[in-house]
N, C-alpha and C positions, 0 to 999 in steps of 0.2 A: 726621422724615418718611421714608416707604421709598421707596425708588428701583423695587419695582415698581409697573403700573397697576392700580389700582381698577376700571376701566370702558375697556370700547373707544374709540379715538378715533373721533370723525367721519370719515367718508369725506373725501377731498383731491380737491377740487374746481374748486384751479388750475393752469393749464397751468405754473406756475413750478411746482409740489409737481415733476415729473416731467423726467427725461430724456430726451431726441431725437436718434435718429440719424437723417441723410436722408442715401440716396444714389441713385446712377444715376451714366448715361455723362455723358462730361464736353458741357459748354454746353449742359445743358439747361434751366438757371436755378434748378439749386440756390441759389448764395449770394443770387441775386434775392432767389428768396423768404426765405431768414433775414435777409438785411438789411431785410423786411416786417415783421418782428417787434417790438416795440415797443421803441426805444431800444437796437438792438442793437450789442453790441460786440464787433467782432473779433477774435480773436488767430490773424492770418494767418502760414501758415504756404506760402503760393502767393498770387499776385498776382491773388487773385478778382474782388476789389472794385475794380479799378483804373478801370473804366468808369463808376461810381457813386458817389453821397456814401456815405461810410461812416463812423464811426468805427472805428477798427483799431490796431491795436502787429502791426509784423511782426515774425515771431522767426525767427532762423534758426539758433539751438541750443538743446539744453535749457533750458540756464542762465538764456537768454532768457526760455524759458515758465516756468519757476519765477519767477522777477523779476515779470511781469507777474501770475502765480496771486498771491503774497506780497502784491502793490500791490493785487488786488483785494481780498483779505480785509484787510489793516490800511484801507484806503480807502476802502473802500464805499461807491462813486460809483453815481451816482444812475440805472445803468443797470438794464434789464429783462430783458433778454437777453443773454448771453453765447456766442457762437456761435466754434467750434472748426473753419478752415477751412484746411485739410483735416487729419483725424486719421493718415490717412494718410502725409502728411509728417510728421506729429509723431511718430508711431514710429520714423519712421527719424531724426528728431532723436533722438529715448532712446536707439535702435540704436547712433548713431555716440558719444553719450556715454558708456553701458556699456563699450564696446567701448575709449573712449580711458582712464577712468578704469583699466582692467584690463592696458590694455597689450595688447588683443587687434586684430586683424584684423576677427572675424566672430564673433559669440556663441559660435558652435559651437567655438570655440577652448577655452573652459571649462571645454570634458566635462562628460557626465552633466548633460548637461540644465543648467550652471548658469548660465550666460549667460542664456538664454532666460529662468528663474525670477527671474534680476533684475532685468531688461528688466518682465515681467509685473508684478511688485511695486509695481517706480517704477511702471507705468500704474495699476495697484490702488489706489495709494496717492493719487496725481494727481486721478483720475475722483471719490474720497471726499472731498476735500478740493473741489473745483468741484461737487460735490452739496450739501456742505453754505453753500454761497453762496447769498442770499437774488433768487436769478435764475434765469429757466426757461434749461437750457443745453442750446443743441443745437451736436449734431457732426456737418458734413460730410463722405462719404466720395464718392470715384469707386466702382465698380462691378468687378467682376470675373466670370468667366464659364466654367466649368470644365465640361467631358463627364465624366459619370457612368456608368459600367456597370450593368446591373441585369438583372434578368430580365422576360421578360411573364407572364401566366396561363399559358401553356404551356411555360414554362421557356427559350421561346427568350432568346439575349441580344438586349437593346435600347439603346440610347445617349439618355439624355435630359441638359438642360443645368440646368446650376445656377447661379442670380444670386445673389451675396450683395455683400456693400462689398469694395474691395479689398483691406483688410488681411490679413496672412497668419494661417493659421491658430492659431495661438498670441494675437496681438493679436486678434481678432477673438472668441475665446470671451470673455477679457474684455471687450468693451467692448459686448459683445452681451447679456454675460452679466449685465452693467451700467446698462444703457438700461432706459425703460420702454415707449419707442418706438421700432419700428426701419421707419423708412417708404421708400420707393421711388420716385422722380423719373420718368416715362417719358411717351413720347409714345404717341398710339393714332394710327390709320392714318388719321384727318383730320386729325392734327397737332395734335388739342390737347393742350397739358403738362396731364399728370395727377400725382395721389400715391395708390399702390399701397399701402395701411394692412394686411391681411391677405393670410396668406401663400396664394400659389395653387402648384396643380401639378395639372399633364394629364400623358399622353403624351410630350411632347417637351419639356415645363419646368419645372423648380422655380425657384418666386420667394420668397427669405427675406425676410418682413415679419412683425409682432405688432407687439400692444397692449394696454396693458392697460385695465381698466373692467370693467364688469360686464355680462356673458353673454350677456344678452338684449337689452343694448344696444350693440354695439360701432359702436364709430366706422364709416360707410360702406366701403367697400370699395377703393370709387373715388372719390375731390375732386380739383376743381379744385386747379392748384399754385398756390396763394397761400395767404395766412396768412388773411385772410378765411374763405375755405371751411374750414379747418380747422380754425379760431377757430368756427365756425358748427357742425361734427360734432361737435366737441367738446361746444360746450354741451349739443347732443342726447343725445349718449352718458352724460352725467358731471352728475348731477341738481344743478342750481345750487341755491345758498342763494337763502331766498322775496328776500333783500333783494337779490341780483344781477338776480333774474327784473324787480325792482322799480324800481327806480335805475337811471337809463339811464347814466351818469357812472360805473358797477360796468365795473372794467379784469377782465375773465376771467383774463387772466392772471396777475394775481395776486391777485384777489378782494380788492382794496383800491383804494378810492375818491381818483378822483385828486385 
């Protein structure tokens, strides 16, 4: 038999098919919401969940997150969610590991980029390896906020801001570049927690969000932050099979019947 395909696959239709990043400023109820997610499980990297039931493994080195990645894949406990809180610290766990295995101080000890390139590999390699685990897997990040220069219509200079997660640039094309979802935690000016799904920009701000789905359907703009509502966009956006629309006992997230 050949190893290429005959036919298209089906469209993926479960939120487990897909990667999640969610961020914003801190206490806004990021981990809230991923611990909303069905069965989910920590691998805390900050003491998120300390006010919640959670299930969790804190890690506080590499070596750690690898040990628990190994335990999930030889293991394959009966969880649904796999939540990465904060990704953030996890880089600067890679950071401090690179750095000790090399004898270095600071990536940039390596020259020529090579620190950083091995740093990005181990993440490359990590995020492939938590893709192919049979769990929808999201990554919390906190928020960062950077002044941008640019021009207007009339070439005067202008200052607009730019929100993205806070990993630095290097970790961040990966892990952005790796998602299928990169969503945004915020409040609006009554205070209610929302999730920002597509990217906006006026004037004075650029907001990095995407999603993916089809065109003319994209997930709302604006939901509610809970796992509900976006359990609920999702089905809109992301044509279920007739037997989910059917089966009220049909888990969306991973289109298997509990």
């Amino acid at each position: 038999m050949g190893i290429l395909p005959t036919a298209p696959h089906k469209p993926r239709t479960a939120m487990s098919h897909y990667v999640w990043l969610v961020y914003g400023p801190p206490k806004i109820g990021k981990t809230t919401f991923a611990n909303d997610w069905p069965n989910a499980f920590f691998i805390a990297t900050e003491p998120g969940t300390a006010a919640m039931e959670a299930m969790e493994v804190d890690v506080s080195t590499w070596t750690d997150f690898e040990g628990v990645l190994f335990a999930l894949e030889k293991e394959r406990p009966k969880y649904k969610t796999v939540v990465v809180d904060t990704v953030d610290n996890l880089w600067e766990l890679l950071v401090d590991h690179v750095c000790a295995e090399n004898g270095w101080q600071d990536l940039g000890d390596g020259g020529f980029g090579k620190g950083y390139k091995l740093a990005r590999r181990k993440l490359t390699a990590a995020i492939a390896r938590l893709r192919k685990l049979p769990f929808a897997i999201v990554f919390i990040s906190h928020e960062r906020r950077d002044m941008v220069e640019g021009r207007d219509e009339k070439n005067r200079k202008v200052e607009s801001e730019f929100i993205t997660s806070q990993l630095p640039g290097s970790a961040r094309k990966v892990l952005h570049g790796s998602v299928d979802f990169i969503l945004r935690a915020e409040m609006d000016a009554d205070g209610e927690r929302l999730l920002r799904t597509q990217p906006h920009r006026d004037e004075k701000v650029e907001i990095e969000c995407g999603s993916r789905g089809i065109p003319s359907r994209p997930l709302a703009d604006m939901i509610e932050l809970s796992f509900g509502a976006l359990q609920t966009a999702f089905i809109e956006a992301f044509p279920q099979p007739t037997s989910a629309k059917i089966e009220k006992t049909e888990n969306i997230l991973t289109n298997e019947k509990e």
